[in-house]
C-alpha positions in Angstrom: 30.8 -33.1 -45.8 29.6 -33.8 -42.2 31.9 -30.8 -40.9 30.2 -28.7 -43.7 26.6 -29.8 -42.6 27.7 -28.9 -38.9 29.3 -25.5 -39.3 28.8 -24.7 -43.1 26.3 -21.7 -42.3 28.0 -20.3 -39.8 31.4 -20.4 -41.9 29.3 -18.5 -44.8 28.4 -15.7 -41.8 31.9 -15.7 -40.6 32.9 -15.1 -44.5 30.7 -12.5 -45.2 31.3 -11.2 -42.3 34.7 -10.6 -42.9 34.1 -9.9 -46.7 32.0 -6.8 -45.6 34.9 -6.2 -43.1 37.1 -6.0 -45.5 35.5 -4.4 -48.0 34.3 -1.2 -45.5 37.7 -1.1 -43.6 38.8 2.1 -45.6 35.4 4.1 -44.8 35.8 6.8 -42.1 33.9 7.3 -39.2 30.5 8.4 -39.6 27.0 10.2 -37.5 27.4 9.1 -33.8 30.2 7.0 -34.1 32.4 9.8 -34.6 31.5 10.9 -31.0 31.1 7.1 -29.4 33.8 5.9 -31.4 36.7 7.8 -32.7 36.5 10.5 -29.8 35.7 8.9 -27.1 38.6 6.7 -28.1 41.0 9.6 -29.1 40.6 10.7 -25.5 41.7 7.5 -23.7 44.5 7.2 -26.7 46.1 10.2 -25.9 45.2 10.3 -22.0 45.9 7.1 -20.8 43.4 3.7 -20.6 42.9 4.4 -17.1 39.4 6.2 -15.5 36.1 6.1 -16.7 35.5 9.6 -16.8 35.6 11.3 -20.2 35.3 15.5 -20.1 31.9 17.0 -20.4 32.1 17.9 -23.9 32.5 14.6 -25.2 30.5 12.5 -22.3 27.2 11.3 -23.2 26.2 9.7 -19.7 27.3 6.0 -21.0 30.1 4.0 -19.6 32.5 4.9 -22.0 33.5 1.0 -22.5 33.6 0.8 -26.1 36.4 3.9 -26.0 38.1 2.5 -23.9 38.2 -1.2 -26.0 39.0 0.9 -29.4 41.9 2.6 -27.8 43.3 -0.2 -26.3 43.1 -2.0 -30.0 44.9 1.2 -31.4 47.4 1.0 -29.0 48.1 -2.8 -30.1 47.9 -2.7 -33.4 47.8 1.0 -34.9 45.6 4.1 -34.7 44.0 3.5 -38.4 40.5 2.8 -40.2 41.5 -0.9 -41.0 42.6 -1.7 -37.1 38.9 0.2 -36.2 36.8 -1.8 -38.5 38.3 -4.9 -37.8 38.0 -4.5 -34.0 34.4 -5.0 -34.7 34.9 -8.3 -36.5 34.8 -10.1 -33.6 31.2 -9.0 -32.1 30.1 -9.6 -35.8 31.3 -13.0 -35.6 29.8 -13.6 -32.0 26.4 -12.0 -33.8 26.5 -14.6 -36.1 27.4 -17.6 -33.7 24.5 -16.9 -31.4 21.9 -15.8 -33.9 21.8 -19.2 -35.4 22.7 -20.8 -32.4 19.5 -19.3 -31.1 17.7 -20.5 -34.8 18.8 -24.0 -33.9 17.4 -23.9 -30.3 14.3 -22.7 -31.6 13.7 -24.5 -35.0 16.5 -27.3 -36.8 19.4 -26.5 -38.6 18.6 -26.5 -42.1 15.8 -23.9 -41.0 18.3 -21.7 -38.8 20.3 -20.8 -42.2 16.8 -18.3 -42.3 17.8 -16.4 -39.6 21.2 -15.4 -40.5 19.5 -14.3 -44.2 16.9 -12.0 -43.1 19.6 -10.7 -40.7 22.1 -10.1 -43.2 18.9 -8.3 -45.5 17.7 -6.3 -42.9 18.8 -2.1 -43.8 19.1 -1.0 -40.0 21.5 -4.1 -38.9 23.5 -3.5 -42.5 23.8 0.2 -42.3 24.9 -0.6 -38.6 27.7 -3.5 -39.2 29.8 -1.2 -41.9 30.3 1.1 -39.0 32.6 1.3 -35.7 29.3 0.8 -34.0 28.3 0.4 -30.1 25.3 -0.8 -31.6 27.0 -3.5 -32.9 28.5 -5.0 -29.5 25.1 -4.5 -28.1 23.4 -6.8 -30.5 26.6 -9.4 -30.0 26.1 -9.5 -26.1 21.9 -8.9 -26.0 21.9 -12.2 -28.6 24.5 -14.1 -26.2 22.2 -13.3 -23.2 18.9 -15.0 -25.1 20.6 -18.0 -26.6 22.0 -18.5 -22.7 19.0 -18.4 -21.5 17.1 -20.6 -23.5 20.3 -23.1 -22.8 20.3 -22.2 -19.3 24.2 -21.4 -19.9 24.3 -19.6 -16.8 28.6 -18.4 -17.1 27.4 -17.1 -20.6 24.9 -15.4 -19.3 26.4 -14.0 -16.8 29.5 -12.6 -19.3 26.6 -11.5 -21.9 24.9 -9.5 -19.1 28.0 -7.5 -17.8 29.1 -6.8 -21.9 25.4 -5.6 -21.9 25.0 -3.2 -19.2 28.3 -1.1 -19.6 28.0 -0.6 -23.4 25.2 1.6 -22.8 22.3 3.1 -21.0 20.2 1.1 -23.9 22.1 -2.1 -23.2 21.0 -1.8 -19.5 17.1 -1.0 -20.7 17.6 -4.2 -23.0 19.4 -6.5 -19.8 16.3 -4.9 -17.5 13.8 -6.8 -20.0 15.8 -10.0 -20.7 15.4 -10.3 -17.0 11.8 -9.8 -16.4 11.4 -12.2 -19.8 13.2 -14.9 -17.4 11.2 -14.4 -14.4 7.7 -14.4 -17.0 8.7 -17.7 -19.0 10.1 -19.6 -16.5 6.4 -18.8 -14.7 4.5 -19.9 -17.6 6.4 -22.8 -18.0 6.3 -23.9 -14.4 9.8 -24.0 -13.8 11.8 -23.0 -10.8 15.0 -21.8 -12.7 14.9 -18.3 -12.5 16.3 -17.6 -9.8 18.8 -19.3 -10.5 19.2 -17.5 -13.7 18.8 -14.5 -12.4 21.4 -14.0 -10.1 23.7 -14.6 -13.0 22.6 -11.2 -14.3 22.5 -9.2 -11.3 26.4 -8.3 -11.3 25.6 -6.8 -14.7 23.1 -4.6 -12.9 24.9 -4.1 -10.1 28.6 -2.7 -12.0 26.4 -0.5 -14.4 24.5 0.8 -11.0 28.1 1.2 -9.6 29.4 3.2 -13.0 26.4 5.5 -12.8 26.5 6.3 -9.3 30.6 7.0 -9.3 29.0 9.3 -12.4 26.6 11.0 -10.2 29.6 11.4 -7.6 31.9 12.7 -9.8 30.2 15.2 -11.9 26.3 15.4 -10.6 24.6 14.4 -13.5 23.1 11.6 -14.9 22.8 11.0 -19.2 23.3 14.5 -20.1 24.1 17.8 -18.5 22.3 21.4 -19.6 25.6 22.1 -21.4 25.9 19.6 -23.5 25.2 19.3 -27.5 22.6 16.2 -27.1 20.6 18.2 -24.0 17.6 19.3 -26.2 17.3 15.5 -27.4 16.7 14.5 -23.6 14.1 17.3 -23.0 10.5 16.4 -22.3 7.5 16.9 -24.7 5.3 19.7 -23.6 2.2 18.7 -24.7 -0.6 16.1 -25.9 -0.4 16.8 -29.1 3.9 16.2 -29.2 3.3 13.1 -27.5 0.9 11.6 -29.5 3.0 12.6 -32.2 6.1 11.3 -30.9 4.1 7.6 -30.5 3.3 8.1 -34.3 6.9 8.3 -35.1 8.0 5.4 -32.9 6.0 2.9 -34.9 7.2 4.6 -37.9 10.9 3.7 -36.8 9.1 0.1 -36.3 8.6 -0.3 -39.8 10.5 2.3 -42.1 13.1 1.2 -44.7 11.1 -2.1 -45.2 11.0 -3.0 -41.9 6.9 -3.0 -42.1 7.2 -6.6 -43.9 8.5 -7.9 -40.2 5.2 -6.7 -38.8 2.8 -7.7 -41.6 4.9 -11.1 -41.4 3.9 -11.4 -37.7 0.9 -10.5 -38.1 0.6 -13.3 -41.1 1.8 -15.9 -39.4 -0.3 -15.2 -36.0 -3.1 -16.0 -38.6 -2.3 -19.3 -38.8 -0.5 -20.5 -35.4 -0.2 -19.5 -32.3 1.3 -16.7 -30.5 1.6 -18.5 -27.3 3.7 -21.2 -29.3 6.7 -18.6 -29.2 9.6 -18.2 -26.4 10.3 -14.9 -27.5 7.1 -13.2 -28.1 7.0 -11.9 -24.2 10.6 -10.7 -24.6 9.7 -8.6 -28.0 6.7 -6.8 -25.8 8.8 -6.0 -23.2 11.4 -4.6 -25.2 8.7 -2.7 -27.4 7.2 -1.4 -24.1 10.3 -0.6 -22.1 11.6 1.7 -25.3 8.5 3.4 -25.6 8.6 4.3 -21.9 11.9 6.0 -22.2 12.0 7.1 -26.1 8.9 8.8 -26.7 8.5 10.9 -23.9 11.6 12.6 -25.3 12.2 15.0 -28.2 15.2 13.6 -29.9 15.3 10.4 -28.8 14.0 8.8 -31.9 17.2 7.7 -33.7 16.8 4.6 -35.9 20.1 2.7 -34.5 17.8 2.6 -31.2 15.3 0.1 -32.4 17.5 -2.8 -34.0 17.2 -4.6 -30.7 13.4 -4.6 -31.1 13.8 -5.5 -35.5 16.6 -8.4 -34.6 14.3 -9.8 -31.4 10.9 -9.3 -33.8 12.5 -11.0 -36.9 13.6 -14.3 -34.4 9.4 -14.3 -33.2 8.6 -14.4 -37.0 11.2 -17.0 -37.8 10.3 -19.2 -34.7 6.5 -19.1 -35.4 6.8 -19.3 -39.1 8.6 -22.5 -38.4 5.8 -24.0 -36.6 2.8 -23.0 -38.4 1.1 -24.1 -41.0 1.5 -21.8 -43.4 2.6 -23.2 -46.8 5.4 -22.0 -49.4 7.5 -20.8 -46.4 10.8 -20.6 -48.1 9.1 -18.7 -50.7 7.6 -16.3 -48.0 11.0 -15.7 -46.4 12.6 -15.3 -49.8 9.6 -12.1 -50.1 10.8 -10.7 -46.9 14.2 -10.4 -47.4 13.9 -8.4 -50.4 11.4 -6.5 -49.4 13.9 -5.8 -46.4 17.2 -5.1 -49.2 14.8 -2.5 -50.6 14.6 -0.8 -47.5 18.2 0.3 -48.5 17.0 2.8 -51.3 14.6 4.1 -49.5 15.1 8.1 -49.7 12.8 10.8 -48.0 12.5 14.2 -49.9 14.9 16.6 -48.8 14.4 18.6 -45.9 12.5 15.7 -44.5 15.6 13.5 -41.4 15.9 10.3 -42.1 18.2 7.8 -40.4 21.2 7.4 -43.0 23.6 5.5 -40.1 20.7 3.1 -40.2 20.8 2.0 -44.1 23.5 1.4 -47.0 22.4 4.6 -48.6 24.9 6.5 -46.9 28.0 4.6 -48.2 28.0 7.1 -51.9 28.8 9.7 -48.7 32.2 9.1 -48.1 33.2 9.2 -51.8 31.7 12.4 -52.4 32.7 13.6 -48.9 36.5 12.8 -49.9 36.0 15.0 -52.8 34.5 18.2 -51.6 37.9 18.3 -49.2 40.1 17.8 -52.3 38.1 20.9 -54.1 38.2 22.7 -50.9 42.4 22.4 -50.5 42.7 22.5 -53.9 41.4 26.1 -54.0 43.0 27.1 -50.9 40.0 27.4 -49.2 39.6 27.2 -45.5 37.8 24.7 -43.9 37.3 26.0 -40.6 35.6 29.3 -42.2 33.3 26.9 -44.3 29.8 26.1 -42.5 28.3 22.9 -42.8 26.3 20.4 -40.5 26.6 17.5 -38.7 28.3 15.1 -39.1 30.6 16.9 -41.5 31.1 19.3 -38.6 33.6 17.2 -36.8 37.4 17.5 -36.5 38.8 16.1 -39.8 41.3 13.8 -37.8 37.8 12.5 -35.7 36.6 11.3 -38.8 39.8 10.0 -40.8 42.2 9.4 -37.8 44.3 11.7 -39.8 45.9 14.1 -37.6 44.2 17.1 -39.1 42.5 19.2 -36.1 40.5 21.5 -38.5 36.6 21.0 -38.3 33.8 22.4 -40.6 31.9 25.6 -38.9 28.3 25.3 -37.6 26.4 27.4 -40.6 25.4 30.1 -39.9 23.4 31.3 -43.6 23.5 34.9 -42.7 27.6 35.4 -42.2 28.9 32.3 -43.7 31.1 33.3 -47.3 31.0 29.3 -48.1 28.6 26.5 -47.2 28.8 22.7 -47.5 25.4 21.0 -47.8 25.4 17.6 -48.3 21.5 14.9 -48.1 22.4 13.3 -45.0 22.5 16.4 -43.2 19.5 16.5 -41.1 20.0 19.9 -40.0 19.5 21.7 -43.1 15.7 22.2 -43.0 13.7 23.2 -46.2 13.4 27.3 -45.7 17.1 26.7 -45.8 17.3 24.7 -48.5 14.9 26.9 -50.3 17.4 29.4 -49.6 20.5 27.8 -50.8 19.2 27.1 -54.2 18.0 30.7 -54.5 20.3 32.8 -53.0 23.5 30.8 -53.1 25.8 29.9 -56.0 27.4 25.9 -56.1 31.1 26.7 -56.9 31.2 22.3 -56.6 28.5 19.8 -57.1 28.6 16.4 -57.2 26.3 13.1 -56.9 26.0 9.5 -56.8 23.6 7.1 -55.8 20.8 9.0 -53.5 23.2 11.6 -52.3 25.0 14.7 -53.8 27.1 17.3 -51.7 27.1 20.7 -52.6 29.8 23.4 -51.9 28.1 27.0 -51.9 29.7 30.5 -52.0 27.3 33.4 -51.1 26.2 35.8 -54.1 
């Protein structure tokens, strides 16, 4: 009983944790993890785990880390979707450990059981853990760096940092603000510590400074390279007018897919405490801040998967105030959260309208139907490299599956393409072309389930 009371919520986090493991360790890879995952990977498999350099086509400017770790995992245990998806068990399990860890810290422990709920509810962490995500380690190393701070675990910090600044560019943006938060806090609290503190996350800084600078050597470019498929997300809005409209977006990404009820929640319980009785309130500014300095400025920057640092580092504010104010009925409030936040999961935009499907569970109907169209395709000896379709069905079939089949959908191309595949979580299929499809196309195969259906057309 006393062991249960000590550890029993953060065995139930470890068991669903390896439930959902489990239970999505047959789905293939999927939107950008198919390029940060399984190629990336693929290269240093077949290549060697040695270098840091990946070729142009597949780098995307980040240490290429997470590759690197997937590969060596393959090379262990087996190049297969089970090994893959249970290579991220452990970062789910270290997500878990700190994010009630830091729930303790800030409230008790029969109150940190919250946190792990309205993580577990929350659409952009869920659609996130069922993939072979960087995203995921990021969270697992940004939440080891808070919960060392607040502790003053310096080692831990220290370890959370260096995970943090090689998984990404983003997990250096994120280690930037942990460390002005330190220096800000420690001010406000009139303590002498960061310094102290600080130097502990400098190596992080300093070998993600080194990685980028060997980069810069190596190849002479920094993030992305006029050549490369992702250079039109990194170019610069052009005008007032884009910019403004960019911001718009960015605080749509704040709130979509029920996300909103994190913000009206803050906002709630500001009403009746105070903001200045938080830790983390500075941190969630900064993070808010230093994102919208590098996001919006940029045209395709705007991917869901980018805010869940801001959603996981908001949702501990609301839990930490909610804890200390007033407000009455607060199991009752968090119980309305959370499924305002499952909701978020069947959230579907009209077609022709991007939406972030890595960032929900909406996408899982996907592989299903995904698996299908390629049985109808082989089964009437159809190409698949003469069909056109879109990302991210426009990937190397062994790059999704790990299968060893090298053929790849075509980029369509509506005005030579015999055959196209068409499926609602591709982005790139705007409505004149949708308008089109239905019009002047015939579906030779059709299928649906849930939100989604995939379409295989043959021209007229």
């Amino acid at each position: 009983m006393r062991f249960f009371q000590q550890y029993g919520t953060f065995a139930i986090g470890v068991l669903i944790s390896f439930v959902v493991t489990l239970y999505v360790s047959s789905f293939p890879f999927f939107w950008d993890t198919i390029q940060l995952g399984s190629k990336h990977a693929n290269w240093f498999y077949t290549q060697g785990l040695h270098g840091f350099l990946l070729p142009n086509s597949l780098d995307s400017g980040h240490c290429p880390i997470f590759g690197l770790y997937l590969a060596a995992v393959w090379i262990v245990f087996g190049k297969t979707l089970v090994v893959s998806h249970f290579a991220m068990l452990p970062f789910l399990i270290t997500i878990v450990y700190f994010f009630l860890s830091i729930g303790r810290h800030l409230t008790d422990r029969r109150f940190s059981g919250f946190f792990l709920l309205l993580l577990f509810c929350n659409p952009y962490f869920l659609g996130q853990v069922i993939l072979v995500s960087p995203d995921i380690v990021l969270l697992a190393f940004m939440l080891m760096c808070i919960d060392a701070a607040l502790r003053l675990n310096r080692w831990q910090l220290l370890f959370g940092a260096i995970g943090l600044s090689l998984i990404s560019q983003r997990g250096l943006i994120v280690l930037c603000a942990l460390g002005v938060w330190i220096i800000i806090i420690d001010y406000l609290d009139s303590n002498k510590t960061a310094i102290a503190k600080i130097k502990f996350i400098i190596p992080g800084l300093l070998l993600a400074s080194a990685y980028q600078l060997y980069h810069y050597l190596s190849k002479g470019w920094l993030g992305y390279h006029d050549g490369s498929p992702w250079a039109d997300s990194f170019q610069t809005v052009d005008s007032m007018y884009k910019l403004v409209k960019q911001g718009g977006i960015f605080i749509w990404r704040l709130g979509d897919h029920g996300n909103f009820a994190i913000w009206i929640g803050l906002i709630a319980v500001a009403a009746r405490g105070r903001l200045r009785d938080s830790k983390i309130i500075v941190l969630l500014v900064l993070l808010v801040l230093a994102f919208a300095f590098v996001i919006i400025p940029k045209v395709g920057l705007l991917n869901h998967r980018y805010f869940l640092p801001i959603i996981v580092v908001a949702t501990i504010v609301l839990l930490e105030m909610l804890y200390k104010s007033s407000i009455r009925y607060k199991r009752q409030f968090i119980y309305g959260l959370g499924l305002i936040l499952i909701t978020g999961n069947l959230w579907t935009y009209p077609e022709g309208v991007a939406q972030g499907w890595d960032s929900t569970l909406s996408h899982v109907p996907y592989y299903e139907l995904f698996d299908d169209a390629l049985i109808y395709i082989n089964d009437h000896n159809i190409a698949i490299d003469e069909v056109g379709s879109a990302f991210p069905a426009n990937n190397k079939i062994s790059d999704i599956y790990l299968n060893g089949i090298d053929l790849a959908f075509k980029p369509f191309n509506l005005e030579s393409d015999k055959y196209i595949l068409y499926a609602t979580i591709m982005n790139d299929f705007e409505s004149e072309h949708l308008f089109e499809l239905d019009n002047l196309w015939k579906p030779i195969f059709k299928k649906e389930k849930g939100n989604i259906n995939i379409i295989l057309f043959e021209r007229k």
